[in-house]
C-alpha positions as CSV (number, residue, x, y, z in Angstrom):
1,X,0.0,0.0,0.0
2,X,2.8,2.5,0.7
3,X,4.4,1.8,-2.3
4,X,0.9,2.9,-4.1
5,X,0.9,6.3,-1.8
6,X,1.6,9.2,-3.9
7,X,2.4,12.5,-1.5
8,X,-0.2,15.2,-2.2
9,X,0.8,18.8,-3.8
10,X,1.0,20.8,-0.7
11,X,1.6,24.2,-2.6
12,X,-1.9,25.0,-2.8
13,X,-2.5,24.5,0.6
14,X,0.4,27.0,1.8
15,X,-1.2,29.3,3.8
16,X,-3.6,27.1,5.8
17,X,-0.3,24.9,6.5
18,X,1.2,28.2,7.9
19,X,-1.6,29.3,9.8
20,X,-1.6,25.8,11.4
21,X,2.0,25.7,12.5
22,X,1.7,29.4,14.0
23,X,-1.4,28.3,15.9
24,X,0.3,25.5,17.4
25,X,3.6,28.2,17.7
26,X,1.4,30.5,19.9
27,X,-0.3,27.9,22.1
28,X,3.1,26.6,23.0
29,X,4.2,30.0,23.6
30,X,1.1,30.9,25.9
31,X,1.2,27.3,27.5
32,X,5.0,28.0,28.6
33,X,4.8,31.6,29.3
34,X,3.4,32.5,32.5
35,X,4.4,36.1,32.7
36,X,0.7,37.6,31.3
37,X,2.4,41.0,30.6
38,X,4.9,39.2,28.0
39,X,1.9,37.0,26.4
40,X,0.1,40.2,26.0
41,X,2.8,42.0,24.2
42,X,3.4,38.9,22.4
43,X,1.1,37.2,21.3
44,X,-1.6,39.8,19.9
45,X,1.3,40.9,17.4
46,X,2.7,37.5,16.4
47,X,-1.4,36.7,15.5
48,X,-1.7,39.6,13.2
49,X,1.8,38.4,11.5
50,X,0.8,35.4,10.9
51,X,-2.7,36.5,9.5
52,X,-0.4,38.6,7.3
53,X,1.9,36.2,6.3
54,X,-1.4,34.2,5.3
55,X,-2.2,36.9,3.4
56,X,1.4,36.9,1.4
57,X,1.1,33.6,1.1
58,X,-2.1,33.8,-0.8
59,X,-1.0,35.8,-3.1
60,X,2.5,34.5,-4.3
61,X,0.6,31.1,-4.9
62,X,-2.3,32.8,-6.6
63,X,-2.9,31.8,-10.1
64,X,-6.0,31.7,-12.7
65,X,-4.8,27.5,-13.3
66,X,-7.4,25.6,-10.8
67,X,-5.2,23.3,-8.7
68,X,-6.1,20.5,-6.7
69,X,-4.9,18.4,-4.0
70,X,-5.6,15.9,-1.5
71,X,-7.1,13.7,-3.2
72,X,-9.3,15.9,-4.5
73,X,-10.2,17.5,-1.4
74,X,-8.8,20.4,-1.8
75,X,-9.0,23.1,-4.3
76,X,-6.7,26.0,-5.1
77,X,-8.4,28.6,-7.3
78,X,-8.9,32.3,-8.2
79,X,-12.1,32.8,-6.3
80,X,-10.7,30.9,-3.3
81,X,-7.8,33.3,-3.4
82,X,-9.6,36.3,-3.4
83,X,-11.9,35.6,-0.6
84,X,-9.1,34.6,1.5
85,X,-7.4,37.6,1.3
86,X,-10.5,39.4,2.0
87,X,-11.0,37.4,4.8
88,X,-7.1,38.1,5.8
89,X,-8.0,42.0,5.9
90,X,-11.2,41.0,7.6
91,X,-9.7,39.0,10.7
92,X,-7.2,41.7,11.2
93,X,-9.3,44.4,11.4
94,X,-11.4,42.7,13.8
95,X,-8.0,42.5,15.8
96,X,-7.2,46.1,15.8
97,X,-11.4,47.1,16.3
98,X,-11.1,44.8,19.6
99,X,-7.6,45.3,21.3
100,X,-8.8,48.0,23.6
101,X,-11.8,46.5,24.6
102,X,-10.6,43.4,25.3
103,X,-7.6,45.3,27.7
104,X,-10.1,47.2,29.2
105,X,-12.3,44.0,30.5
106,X,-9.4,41.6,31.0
107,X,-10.2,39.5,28.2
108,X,-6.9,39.8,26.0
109,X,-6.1,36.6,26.7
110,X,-4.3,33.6,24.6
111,X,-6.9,32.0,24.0
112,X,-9.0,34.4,22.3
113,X,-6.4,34.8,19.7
114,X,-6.1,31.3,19.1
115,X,-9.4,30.7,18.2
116,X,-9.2,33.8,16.1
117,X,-6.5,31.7,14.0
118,X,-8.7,28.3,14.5
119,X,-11.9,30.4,13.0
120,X,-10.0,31.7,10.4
121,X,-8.3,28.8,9.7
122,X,-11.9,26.5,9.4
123,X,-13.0,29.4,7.1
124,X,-10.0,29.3,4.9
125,X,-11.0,25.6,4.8
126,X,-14.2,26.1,3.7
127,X,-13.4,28.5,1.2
128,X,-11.4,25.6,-0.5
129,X,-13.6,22.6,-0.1
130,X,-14.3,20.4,-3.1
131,X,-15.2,17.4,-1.1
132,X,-18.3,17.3,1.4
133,X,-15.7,16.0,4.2
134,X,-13.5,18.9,4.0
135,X,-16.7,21.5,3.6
136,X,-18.1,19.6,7.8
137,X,-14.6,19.3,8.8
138,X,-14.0,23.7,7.9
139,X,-17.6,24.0,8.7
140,X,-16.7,22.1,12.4
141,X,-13.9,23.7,13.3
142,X,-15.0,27.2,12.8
143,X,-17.9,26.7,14.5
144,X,-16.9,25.3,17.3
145,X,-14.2,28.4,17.5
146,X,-17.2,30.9,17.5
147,X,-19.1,28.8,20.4
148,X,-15.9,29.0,22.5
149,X,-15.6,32.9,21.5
150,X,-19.2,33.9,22.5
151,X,-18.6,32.7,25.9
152,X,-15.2,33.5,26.4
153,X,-16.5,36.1,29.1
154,X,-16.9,33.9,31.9
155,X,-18.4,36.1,34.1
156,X,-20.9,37.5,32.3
157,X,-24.8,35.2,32.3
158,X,-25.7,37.1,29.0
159,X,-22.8,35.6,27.4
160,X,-22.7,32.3,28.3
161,X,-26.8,32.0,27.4
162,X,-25.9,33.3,24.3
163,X,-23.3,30.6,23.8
164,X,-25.6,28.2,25.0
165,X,-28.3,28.9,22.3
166,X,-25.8,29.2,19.6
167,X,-24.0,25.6,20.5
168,X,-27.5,24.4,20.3
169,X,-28.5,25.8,17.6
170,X,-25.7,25.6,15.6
171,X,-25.2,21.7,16.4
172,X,-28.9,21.2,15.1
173,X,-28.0,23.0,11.7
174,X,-25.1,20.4,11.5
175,X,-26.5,17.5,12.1
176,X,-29.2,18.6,9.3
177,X,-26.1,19.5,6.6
178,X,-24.7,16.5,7.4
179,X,-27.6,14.3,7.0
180,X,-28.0,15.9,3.7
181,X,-24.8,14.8,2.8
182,X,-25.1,11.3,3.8
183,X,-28.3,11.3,1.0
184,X,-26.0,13.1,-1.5
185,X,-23.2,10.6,-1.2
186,X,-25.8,8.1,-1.2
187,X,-27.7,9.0,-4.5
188,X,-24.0,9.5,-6.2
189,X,-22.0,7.2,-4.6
190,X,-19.0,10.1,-4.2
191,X,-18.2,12.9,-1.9
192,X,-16.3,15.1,-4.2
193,X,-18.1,18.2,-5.4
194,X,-16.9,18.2,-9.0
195,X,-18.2,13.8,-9.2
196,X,-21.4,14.5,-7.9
197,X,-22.2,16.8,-10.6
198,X,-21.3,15.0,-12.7
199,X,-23.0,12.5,-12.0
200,X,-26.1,14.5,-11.6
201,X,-25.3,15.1,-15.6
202,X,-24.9,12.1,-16.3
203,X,-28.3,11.1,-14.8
204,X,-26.4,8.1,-12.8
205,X,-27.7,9.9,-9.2
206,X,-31.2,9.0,-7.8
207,X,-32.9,11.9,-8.2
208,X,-35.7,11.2,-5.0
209,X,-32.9,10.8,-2.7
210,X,-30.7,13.7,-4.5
211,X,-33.7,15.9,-3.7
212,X,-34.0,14.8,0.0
213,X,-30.7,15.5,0.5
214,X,-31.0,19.0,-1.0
215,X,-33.1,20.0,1.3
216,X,-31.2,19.1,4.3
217,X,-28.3,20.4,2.7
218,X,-30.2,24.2,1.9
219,X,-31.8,24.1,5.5
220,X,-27.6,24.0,6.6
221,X,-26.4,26.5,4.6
222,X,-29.5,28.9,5.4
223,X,-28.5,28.4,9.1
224,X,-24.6,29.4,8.6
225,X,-26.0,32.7,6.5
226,X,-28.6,33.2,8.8
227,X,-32.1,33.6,7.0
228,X,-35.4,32.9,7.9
229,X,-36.4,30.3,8.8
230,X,-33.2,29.3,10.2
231,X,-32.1,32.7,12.1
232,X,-33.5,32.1,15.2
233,X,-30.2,32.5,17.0
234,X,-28.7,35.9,15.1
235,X,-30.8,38.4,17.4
236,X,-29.4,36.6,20.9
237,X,-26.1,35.9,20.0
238,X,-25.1,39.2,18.4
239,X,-26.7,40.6,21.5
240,X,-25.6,38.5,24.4
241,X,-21.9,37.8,23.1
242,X,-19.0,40.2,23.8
243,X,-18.9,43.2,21.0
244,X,-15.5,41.6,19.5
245,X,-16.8,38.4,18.8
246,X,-20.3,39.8,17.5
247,X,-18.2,41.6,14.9
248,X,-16.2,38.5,14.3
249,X,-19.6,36.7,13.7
250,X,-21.0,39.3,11.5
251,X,-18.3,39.8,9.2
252,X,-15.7,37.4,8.2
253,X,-17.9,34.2,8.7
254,X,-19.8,35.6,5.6
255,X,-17.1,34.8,3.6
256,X,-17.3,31.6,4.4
257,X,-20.9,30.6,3.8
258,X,-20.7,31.9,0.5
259,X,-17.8,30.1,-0.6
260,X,-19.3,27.1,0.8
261,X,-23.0,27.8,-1.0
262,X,-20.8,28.6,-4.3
263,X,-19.3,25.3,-4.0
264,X,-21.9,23.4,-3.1
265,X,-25.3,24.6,-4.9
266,X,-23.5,25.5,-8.2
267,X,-20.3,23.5,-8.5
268,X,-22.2,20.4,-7.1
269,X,-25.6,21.3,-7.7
270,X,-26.0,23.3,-10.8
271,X,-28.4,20.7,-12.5
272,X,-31.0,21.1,-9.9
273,X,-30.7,24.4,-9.7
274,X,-34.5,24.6,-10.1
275,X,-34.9,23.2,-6.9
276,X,-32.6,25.0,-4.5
277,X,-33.7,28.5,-6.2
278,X,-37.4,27.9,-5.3
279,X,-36.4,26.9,-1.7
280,X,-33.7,29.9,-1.7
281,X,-36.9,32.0,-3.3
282,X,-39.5,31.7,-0.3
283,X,-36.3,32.2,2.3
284,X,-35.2,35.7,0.8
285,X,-38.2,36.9,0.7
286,X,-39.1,36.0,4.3
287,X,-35.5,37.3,5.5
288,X,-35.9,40.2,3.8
289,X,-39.5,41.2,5.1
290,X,-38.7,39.5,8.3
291,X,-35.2,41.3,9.1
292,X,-36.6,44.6,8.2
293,X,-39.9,44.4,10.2
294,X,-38.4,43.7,13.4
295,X,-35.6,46.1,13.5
296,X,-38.0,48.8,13.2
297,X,-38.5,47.4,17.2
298,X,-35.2,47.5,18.3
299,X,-33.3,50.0,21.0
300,X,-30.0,48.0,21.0
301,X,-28.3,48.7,18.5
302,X,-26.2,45.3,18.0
303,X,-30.0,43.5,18.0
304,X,-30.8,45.6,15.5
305,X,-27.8,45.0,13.4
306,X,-28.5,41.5,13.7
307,X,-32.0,41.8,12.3
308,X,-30.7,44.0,9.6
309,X,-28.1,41.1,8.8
310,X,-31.3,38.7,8.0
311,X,-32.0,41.2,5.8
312,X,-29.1,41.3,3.9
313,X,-28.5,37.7,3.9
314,X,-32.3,37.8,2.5
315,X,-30.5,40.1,-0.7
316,X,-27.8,37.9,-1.1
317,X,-30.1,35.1,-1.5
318,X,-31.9,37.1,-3.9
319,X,-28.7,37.2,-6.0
320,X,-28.0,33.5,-6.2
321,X,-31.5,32.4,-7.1
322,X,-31.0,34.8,-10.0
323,X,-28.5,32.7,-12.1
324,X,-30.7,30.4,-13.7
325,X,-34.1,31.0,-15.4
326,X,-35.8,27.5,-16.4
327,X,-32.9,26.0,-18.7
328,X,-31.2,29.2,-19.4
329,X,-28.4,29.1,-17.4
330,X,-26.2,32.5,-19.1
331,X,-27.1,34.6,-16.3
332,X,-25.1,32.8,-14.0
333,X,-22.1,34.4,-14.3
334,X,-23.8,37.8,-13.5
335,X,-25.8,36.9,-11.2
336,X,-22.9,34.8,-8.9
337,X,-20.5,38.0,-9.4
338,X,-23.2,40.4,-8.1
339,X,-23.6,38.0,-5.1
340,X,-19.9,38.1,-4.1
341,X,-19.7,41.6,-4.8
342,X,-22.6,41.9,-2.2
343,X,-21.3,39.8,0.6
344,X,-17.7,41.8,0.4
345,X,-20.1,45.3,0.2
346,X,-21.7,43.6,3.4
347,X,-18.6,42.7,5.0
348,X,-17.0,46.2,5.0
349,X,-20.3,47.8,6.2
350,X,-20.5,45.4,9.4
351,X,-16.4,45.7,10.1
352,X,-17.5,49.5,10.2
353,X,-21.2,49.2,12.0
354,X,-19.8,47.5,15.1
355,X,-16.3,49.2,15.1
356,X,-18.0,52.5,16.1
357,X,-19.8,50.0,18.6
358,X,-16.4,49.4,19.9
359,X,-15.4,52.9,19.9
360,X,-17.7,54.8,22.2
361,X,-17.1,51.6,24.4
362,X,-15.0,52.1,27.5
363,X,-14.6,50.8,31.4
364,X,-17.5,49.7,32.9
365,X,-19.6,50.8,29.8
366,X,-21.2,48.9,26.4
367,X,-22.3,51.7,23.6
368,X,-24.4,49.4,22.8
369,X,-27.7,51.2,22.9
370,X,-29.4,53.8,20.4
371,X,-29.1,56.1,23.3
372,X,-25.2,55.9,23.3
373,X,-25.2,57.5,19.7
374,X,-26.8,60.7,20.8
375,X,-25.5,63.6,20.3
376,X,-22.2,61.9,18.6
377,X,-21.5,65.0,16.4
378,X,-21.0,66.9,18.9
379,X,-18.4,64.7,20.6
380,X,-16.6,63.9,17.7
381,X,-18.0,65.1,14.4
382,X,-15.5,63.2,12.0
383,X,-16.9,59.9,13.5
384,X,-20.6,60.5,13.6
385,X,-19.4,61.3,10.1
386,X,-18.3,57.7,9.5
387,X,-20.9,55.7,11.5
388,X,-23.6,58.6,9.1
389,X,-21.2,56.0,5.7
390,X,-22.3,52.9,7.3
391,X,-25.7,53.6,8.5
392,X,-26.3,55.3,4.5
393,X,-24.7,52.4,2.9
394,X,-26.5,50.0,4.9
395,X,-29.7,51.2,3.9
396,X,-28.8,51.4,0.0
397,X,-28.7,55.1,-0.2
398,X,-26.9,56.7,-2.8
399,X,-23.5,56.9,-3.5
400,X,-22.3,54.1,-1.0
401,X,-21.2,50.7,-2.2
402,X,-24.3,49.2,0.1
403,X,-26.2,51.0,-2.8
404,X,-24.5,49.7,-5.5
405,X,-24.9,46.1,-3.9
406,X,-28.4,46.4,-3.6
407,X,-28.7,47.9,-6.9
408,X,-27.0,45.5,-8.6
409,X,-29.1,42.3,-7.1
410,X,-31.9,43.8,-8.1
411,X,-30.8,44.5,-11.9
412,X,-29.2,40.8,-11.6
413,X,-33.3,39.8,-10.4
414,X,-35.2,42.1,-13.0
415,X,-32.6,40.4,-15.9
416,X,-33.8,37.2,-14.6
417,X,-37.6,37.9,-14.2
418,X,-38.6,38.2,-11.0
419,X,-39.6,42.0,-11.1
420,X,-42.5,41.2,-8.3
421,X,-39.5,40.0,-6.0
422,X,-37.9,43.2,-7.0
423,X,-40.6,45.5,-6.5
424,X,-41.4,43.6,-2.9
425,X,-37.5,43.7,-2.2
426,X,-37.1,47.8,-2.7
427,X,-40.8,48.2,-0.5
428,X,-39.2,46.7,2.5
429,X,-35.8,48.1,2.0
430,X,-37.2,52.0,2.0
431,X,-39.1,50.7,5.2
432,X,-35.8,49.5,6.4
433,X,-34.2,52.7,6.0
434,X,-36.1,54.2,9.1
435,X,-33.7,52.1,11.3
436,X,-30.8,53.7,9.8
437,X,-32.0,57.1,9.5
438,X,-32.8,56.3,12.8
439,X,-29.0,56.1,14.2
440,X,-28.3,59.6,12.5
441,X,-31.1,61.5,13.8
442,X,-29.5,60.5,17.2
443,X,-26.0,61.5,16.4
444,X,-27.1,64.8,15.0
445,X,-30.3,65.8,16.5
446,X,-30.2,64.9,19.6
447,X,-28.3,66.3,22.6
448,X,-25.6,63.8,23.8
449,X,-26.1,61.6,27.3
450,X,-22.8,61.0,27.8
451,X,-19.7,63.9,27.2
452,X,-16.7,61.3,28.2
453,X,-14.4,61.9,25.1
454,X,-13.3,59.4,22.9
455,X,-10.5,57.6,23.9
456,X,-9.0,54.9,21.7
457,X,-5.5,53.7,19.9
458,X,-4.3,55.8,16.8
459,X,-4.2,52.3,15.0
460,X,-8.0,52.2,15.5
461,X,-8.8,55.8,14.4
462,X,-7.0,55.4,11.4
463,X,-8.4,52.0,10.6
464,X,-12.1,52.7,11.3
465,X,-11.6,55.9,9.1
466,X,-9.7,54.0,6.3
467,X,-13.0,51.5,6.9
468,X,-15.7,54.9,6.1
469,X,-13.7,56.1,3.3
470,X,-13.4,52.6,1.6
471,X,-17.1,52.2,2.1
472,X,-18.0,55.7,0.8
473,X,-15.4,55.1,-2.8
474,X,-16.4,51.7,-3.5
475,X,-19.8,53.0,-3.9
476,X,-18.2,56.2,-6.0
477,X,-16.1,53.6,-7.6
478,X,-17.9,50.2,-7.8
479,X,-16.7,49.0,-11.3
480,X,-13.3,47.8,-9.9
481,X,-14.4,45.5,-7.2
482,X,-16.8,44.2,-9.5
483,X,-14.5,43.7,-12.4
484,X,-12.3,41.8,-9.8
485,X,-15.6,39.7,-8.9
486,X,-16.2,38.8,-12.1
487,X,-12.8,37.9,-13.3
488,X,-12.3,35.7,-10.2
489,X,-15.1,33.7,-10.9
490,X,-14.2,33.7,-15.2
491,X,-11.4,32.0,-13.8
492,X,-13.0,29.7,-11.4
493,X,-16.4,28.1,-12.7
């Protein structure tokens, strides 16, 4: 048998082998350091080098050839490529965004940057899968990261309930993809992406058990997005968990599930696209009436946010279902670069949206309320300025990228005919823009409750206000990203 082994191609899988060996680096290092001033100064800055070297690593082995490895387990491609390095610039900010609160409530510790890498690294996973194992084993390990995360705050009830739900949850939505799996592999008799389709083409799969499976399989992957009706746990967990990790949960993860969804549904599943689009039909809708509904309701401000991430999820649904019409399948290409183009849009407005969470937070307090945005302008106007960007481009407002996003799904939907979907999507969207407008009639309006100034590191300033002005030219710029979207995925499908 050894004589039969031939040693996989482990070029492709570069960065994930890095981030691997520094996680294991740093949890020797905190293991055998016991000084907690040194692991401080250490260890935060040795995880944000290794996310950058990640990053580096990505792109010296980027290339437009599709590579893969592991058996076929493991795929090395443009559109992998770019959302990892997205997802690089994603993790880090979320480091910088969190280092001060973290200090401030004693919960800079080892750990929370090792599950950092362990998320990222399950994500980077995910973003590569082209087998169904290696999609649950990425899938696994970040989740379990982001249980671990959410109730890293031992002392605090909210967060550990909020853990609590999420495991639950969250092990539910697993057990469901992976039963769908299990009928997949059955109907097909193979776990690799690219041999179940074809043979779904070549009509050698079972089509009653393929179906059972895709519905299992949807019911997953609308879980890990977070639409209706599988987003039961968004509202508590983004409220109940520390602010770092709810902006951990509401960016980068994102990334993820659409890589995985891309995978799956259209480099699996293409052939029964008519299937998953109706299912992914009735879900966007309900997400997006659903999401925007009940954040009308909400005073915190991170509860709302989670409500308004249903509703985005509910657009980027919209998006996918868009790519094939009956047999007609030439508006995929579109309709798939629209939706990554919305899910990067989406997470550069979130990084921003709960940065300035983490910015009026200090000692003792959470600025996690409406209430804590009064009066911002008059405290500091260049970041009621910035928080104005995100709460504008969230809503779809003219000339942010969240606008361009939007607009774009909806001229991807109209192209594919569903112009009732379209006219039902932009009703509840201008409804949803009362939350919004909501946030900057507080910051400008109203007189502020609390005076303490704004205290955070330079790094931060300059990163949230880096964040704003990226938000604010995509939007005055959007051809770029979206030539970049479309050329990764030219190169990929």
């Amino acid at each position: 048998m050894l004589q039969n082994f031939i040693a996989p191609d482990l070029t492709p899988a570069l960065p994930e082998i890095f981030l691997l060996s520094m996680a294991c680096a740093i949890l020797l290092l905190s293991a055998f350091t016991h000084r907690t001033r040194l692991i401080a100064a250490l260890i935060g800055p040795l995880t944000q080098l290794t996310l950058v070297g990640c990053a580096v690593l990505t792109y010296l082995t980027m290339d437009t050839q599709t590579v893969l490895t592991f058996s076929n387990m493991f795929v090395d491609d443009l559109l992998g490529d770019f959302l990892k390095l997205i997802l690089m610039v994603a993790v880090t900010t979320v480091l910088v965004y969190s280092r001060d609160y973290l200090a401030v409530r004693n919960l800079e510790k080892p750990e929370f940057y090792l599950l950092v890498l362990f998320a990222t690294l399950g994500m980077m996973v995910m973003i590569s899968a082209s087998h169904l194992i290696t999609v649950y084993l990425g899938l696994e390990l970040l989740s379990l990261s982001l249980y671990a995360l959410v109730a890293i705050d031992r002392d605090s009830s909210r967060a550990t309930e909020a853990a609590m739900k999420y495991f639950i949850l969250g092990a539910l939505a697993s057990g469901l993809l992976l039963y769908g799996m299990s009928m997949i592999y059955g109907a097909t008799g193979t776990l690799e992406i690219g041999g179940i389709a074809q043979a779904i083409d070549n009509h050698a799969a079972n089509s009653g058990l393929m179906i059972f499976g895709l519905v299992f399989l949807v019911a997953g992957i609308g879980f890990k997005l977070g639409a209706v009706p599988f987003h039961m746990w968004i509202p508590d967990v983004y409220q109940g968990a520390p602010t770092p990790m709810t902006l951990l949960i509401g960016s980068a993860p994102k990334l993820a599930a659409f890589a995985m969804t891309l995978r799956l549904l259209v480099y699996g599943l293409f052939d029964l696209a008519g299937h998953w689009q109706a299912m992914f039909m009735i879900m966007a809708v309900l997400s997006i009436a659903l999401g925007n509904l009940a954040a009308i309701a909400q005073t915190n401000l991170k509860r709302m946010l989670g409500y308004s991430t249903i509703s985005h999820m509910g657009f980027l649904l919209l998006a996918l279902m868009s790519g094939v019409v009956g047999d007609d399948k030439h508006f995929a290409l579109n309709a798939y670069s629209v939706a990554m183009y919305y899910v990067v849009a989406y997470v550069m407005m979130s990084l921003g949206s709960f940065g300035m969470i983490l910015l009026l937070s200090r000692a003792g307090h959470e600025a996690e309320n409406l209430d804590d945005f009064k009066g911002l302008n008059k405290r500091s106007p260049w970041f009621a300025a910035m928080m104005m960007i995100f709460m504008l481009s969230m809503a779809g407002i003219p000339f942010f990228v969240g606008f361009f996003a939007k607009f774009s799904v909806l001229l991807a939907a109209v192209d594919a005919g569903y112009l009732s979907l379209v006219i039902f999507a932009v009703i509840f969207s201008l409804i949803g823009a009362f939350y919004y407008l909501r946030v900057i009639k507080l910051m400008y309006f109203d007189p502020p409750i609390d005076t303490a100034p704004i205290e955070a590191r330079l790094d931060m300033r300059v990163l949230l206000s880096a964040n704003g002005i990226g938000v604010a030219l995509f939007g005055l710029f959007p051809n770029m990203l979206m030539a970049l979207c479309t050329a990764t995925l030219i190169h990929s499908m």
